[in-house]
C-alpha positions in Angstrom: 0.0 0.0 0.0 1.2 3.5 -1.1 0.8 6.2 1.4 -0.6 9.5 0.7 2.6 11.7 -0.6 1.8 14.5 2.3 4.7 17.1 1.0 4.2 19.2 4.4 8.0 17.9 5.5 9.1 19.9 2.4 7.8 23.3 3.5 9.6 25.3 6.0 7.4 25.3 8.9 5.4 22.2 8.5 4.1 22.7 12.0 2.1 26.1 11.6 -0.4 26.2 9.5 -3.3 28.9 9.0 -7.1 29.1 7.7 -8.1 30.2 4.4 -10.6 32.8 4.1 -10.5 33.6 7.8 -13.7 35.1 8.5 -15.9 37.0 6.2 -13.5 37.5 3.0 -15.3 39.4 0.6 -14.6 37.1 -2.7 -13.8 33.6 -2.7 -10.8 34.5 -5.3 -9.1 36.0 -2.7 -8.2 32.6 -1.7 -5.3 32.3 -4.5 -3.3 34.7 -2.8 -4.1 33.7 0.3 -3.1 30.6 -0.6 0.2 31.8 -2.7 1.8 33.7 0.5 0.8 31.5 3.0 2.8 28.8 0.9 5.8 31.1 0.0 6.4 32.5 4.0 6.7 28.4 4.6 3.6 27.4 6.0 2.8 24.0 6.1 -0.7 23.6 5.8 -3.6 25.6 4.6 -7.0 24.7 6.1 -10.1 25.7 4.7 -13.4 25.6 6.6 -16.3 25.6 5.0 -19.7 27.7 5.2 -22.3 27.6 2.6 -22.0 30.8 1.0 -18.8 31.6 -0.5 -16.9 29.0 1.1 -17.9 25.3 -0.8 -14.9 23.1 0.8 -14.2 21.3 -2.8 -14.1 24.1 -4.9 -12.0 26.0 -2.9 -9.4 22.9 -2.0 -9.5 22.4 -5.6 -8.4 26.4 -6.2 -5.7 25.6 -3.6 -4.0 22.3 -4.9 -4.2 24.3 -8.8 -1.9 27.3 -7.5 0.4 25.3 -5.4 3.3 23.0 -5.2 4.4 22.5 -1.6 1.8 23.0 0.7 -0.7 20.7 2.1 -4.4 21.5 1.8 -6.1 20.3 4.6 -10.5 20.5 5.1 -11.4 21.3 8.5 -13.9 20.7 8.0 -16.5 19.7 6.0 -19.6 17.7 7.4 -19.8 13.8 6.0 -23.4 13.7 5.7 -23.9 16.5 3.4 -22.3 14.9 0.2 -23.4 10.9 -1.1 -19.9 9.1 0.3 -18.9 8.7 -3.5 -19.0 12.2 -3.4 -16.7 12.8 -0.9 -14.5 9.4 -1.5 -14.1 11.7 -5.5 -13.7 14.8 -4.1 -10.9 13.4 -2.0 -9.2 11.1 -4.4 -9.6 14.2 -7.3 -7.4 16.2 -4.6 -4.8 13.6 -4.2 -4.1 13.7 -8.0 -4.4 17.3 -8.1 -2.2 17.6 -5.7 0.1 14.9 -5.6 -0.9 13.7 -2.3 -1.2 17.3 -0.7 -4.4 16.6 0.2 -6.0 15.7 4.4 -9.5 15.3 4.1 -11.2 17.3 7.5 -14.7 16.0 9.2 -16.3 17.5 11.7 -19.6 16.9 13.9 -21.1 20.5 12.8 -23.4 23.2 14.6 -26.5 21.5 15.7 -28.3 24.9 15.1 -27.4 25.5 11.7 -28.1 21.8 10.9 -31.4 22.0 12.7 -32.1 25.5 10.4 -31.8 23.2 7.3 -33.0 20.0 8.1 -29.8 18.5 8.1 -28.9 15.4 11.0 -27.4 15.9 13.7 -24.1 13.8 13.6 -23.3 11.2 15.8 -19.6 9.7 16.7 -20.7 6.3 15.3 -21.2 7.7 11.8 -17.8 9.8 11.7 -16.3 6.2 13.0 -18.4 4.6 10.3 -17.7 7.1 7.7 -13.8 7.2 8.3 -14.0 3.0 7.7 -16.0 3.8 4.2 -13.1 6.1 3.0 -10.2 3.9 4.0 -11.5 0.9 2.3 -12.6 2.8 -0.8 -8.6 4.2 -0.6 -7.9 0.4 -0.8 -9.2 -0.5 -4.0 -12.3 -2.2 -2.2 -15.7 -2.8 -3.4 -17.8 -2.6 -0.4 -21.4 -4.2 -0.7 -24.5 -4.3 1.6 -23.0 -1.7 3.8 -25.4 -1.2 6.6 -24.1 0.7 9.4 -24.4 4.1 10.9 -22.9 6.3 8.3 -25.7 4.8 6.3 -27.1 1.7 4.2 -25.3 1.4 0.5 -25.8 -1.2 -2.0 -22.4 -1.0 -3.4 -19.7 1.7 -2.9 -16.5 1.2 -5.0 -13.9 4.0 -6.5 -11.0 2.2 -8.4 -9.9 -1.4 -8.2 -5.8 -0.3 -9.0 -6.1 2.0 -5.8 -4.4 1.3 -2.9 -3.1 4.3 -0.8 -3.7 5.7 2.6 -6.1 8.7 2.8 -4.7 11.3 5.2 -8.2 12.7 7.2 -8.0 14.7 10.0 -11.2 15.4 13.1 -11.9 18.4 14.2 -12.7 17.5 17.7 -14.3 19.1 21.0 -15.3 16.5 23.6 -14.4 13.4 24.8 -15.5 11.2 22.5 -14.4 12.6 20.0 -11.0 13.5 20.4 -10.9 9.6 21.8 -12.2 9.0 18.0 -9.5 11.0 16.5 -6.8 9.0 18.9 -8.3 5.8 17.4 -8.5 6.1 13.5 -7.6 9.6 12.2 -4.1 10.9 11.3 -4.4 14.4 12.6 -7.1 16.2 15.1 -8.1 19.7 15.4 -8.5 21.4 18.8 -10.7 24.7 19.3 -9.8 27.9 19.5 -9.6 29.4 23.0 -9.1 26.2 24.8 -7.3 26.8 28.0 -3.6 25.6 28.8 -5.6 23.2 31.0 -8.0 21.8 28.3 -5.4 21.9 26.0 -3.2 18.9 27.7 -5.9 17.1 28.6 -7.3 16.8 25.3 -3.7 15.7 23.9 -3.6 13.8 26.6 -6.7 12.0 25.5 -5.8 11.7 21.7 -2.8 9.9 22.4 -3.8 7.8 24.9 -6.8 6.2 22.3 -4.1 5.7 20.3 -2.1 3.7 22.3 -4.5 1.4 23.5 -6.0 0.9 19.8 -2.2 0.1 19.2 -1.2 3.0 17.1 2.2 4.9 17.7 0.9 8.0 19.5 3.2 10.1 17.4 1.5 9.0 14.5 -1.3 11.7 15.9 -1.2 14.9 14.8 -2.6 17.4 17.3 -3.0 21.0 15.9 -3.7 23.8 18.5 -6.1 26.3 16.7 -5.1 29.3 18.5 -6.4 32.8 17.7 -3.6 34.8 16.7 -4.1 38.6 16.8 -0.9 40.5 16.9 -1.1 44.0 18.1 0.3 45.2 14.7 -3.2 45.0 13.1 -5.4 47.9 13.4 -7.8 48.2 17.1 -11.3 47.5 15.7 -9.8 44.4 13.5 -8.5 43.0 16.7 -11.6 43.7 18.3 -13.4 41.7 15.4 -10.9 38.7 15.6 -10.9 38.2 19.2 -14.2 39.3 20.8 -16.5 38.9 18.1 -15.1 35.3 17.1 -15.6 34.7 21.0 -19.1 36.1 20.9 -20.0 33.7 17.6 -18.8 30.5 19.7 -20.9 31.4 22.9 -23.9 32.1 20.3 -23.3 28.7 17.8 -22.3 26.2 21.3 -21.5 28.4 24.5 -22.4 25.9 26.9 -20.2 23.3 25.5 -17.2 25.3 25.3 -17.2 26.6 28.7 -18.6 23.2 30.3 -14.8 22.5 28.2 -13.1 25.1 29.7 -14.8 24.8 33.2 -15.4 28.1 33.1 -18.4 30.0 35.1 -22.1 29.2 33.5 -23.3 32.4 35.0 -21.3 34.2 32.8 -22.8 32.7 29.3 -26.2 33.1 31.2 -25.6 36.9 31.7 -23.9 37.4 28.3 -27.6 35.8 26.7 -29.6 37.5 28.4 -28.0 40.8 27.3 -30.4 42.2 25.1 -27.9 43.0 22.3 -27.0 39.5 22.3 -30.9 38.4 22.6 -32.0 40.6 19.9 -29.1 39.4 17.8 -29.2 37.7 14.1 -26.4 35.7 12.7 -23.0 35.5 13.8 -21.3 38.7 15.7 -17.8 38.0 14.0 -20.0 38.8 10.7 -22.2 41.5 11.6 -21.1 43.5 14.5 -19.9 47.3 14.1 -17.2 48.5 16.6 -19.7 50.1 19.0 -21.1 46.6 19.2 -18.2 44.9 19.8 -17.0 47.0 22.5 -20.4 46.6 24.7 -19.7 42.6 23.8 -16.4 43.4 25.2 -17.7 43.7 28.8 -19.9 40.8 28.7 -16.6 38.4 27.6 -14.0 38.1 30.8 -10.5 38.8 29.9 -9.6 35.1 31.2 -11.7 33.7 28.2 -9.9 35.5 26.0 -6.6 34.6 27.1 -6.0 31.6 25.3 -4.7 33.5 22.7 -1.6 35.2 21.0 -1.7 38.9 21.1 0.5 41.8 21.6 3.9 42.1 19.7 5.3 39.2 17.5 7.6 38.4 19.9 5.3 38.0 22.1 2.6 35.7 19.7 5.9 33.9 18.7 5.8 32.6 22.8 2.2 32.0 23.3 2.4 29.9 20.0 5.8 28.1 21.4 4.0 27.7 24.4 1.2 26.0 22.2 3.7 23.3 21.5 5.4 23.1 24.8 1.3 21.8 26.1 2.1 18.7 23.9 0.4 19.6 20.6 2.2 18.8 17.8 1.6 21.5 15.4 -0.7 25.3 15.6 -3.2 26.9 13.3 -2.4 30.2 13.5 -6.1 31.6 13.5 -8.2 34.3 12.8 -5.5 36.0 10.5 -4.6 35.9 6.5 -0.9 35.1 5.4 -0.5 38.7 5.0 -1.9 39.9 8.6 0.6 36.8 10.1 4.0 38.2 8.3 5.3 40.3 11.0 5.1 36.8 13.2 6.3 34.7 10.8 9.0 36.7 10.4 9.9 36.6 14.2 9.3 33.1 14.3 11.7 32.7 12.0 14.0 34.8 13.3 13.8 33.1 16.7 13.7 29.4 15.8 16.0 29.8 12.7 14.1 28.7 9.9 
């Protein structure tokens, strides 16, 4: 069996990587030189999340692989039950060849509310278990009949007899069974942003424990830290819009998972719901709040939420994003910010580690 030529080791910093598209981009064709910079200042990885407007995961991974030659294109992540498995199993092994084995194909469980809004399932930990089996057998060349399990009932599922490679896939994952998931049968898994330091080692903790005891090298893991980078070099009400309203969106789209995460005070999300700003609101702060708005969200969000976070000089986002790696994760998503926004730090990363 052939593995998936992952060319990351080839790029200078394999073990940052950064979004594509972060936030609201105004065009989807701003993606090529997203993707272009982020790829010549040595990042290893560009991920691209997807959101039904302007952000269709194929299309865009597709734009990626066609402008580059070293850097891995990674989904993350793209919900399983929204495309036929065919679908997907194409989409992935189209990438591959495209790419030349640049490709990591990124589930996720999804918002339940936005799933809800369109009459979409909720997803379950047995169908991304499920699901993640379909795609490695159809990676072997397998024809898989009768399939009847909890990603679904197919007749016959089959992509190409001569095929025998190993799909990278990543998870993003959030609780305990999940991230136990990710240990088990993924290659890489995707923390959230604004985990605390505490979170954060337990849930590397976790990942590489399931691996062990499903007999996988733990270092065979990948853990990415997705940490919210907002260097003081960008302008006040941009920052503002990276770190509050992002924070805002995540206590509107799943608050009380993230701060039963973070063990954080439930009083606090109950107070910042009741507000009637946030009551009132409609769609996603990080997309439709003005300044004036942010700054009342501003003192509904404690600073310690925040935290998680790398702010304030280079040098100093180059530490908190060291410190990232010194919790036992393995690689960082520098979040929140385009290639262009994250040059001063790449720069002092650089300078400090001697890439």
């Amino acid at each position: 069996m052939t593995v998936g030529a992952n060319q990351a080791a080839t790029t200078e910093f394999p073990e940052l990587g950064f979004y594509a598209l972060a936030g609201h981009a105004p065009s989807s064709r701003h993606l090529l030189d997203e993707i272009r910079d982020g790829e010549e200042m040595g990042f290893g990885t560009a991920f691209i999340s997807e959101r039904y407007n302007k952000k269709e995961a194929a299309t865009l991974c597709g734009a990626a692989g066609a402008v580059t030659d070293r850097i891995t294109i990674a989904t993350a992540a793209t919900n399983h039950n929204t495309r036929h498995p065919m679908v997907t199993a194409g989409y992935a092994r189209t990438m591959q060849s495209l790419t030349g084995g640049r490709f990591v194909l990124g589930l996720g469980r999804g918002i339940e509310r936005v799933q809800d809004a369109y009459g979409i399932e909720h997803i379950t930990t047995a169908q991304m278990d499920d699901f993640a089996g379909l795609m490695r057998r159809l990676f072997r060349g397998e024809v898989i009949m009768g399939h009847d399990g909890p990603a679904g009932a197919y007749p016959v599922l089959h992509l190409d007899a001569a095929l025998d490679e190993h799909l990278p896939m990543n998870l993003v994952a959030f609780g305990d069974n999940s991230l136990r998931l990710a240990g088990r049968c993924f290659d890489e898994v995707i923390l959230h942003t604004y985990f605390t330091d505490e979170t954060t080692a337990r849930c590397v903790a976790t990942v590489k424990q399931a691996a062990e005891e499903a007999g996988r090298d733990p270092a065979d893991v990948r853990v990415w830290s997705c940490f919210a980078t907002v260097g003081d070099h960008l302008p006040a009400d941009r920052r503002l819009l990276k770190s509050v309203g992002r924070m805002a969106t995540y206590l509107q789209a799943y608050g009380d998972l993230l701060v039963r995460t973070n063990g954080w005070d439930p009083a606090v999300l109950k107070r910042f719901r009741a507000d009637d700003l946030v009551a009132g609101s409609r769609g996603g702060f990080d997309s439709t709040a003005t300044t004036p708005i942010l700054e009342h969200l501003a003192t509904l969000i404690p600073d310690e939420w925040l935290a998680p976070s790398a702010t304030g000089s280079p040098q100093a986002c180059v530490a908190a994003i060291q410190h990232q790696l010194a919790l036992g994760c393995d690689a960082v998503i520098l979040h929140g910010a385009t290639p262009s926004e994250l040059e001063p730090i790449i720069d002092a990363y650089r300078a400090l580690t001697g890439g």
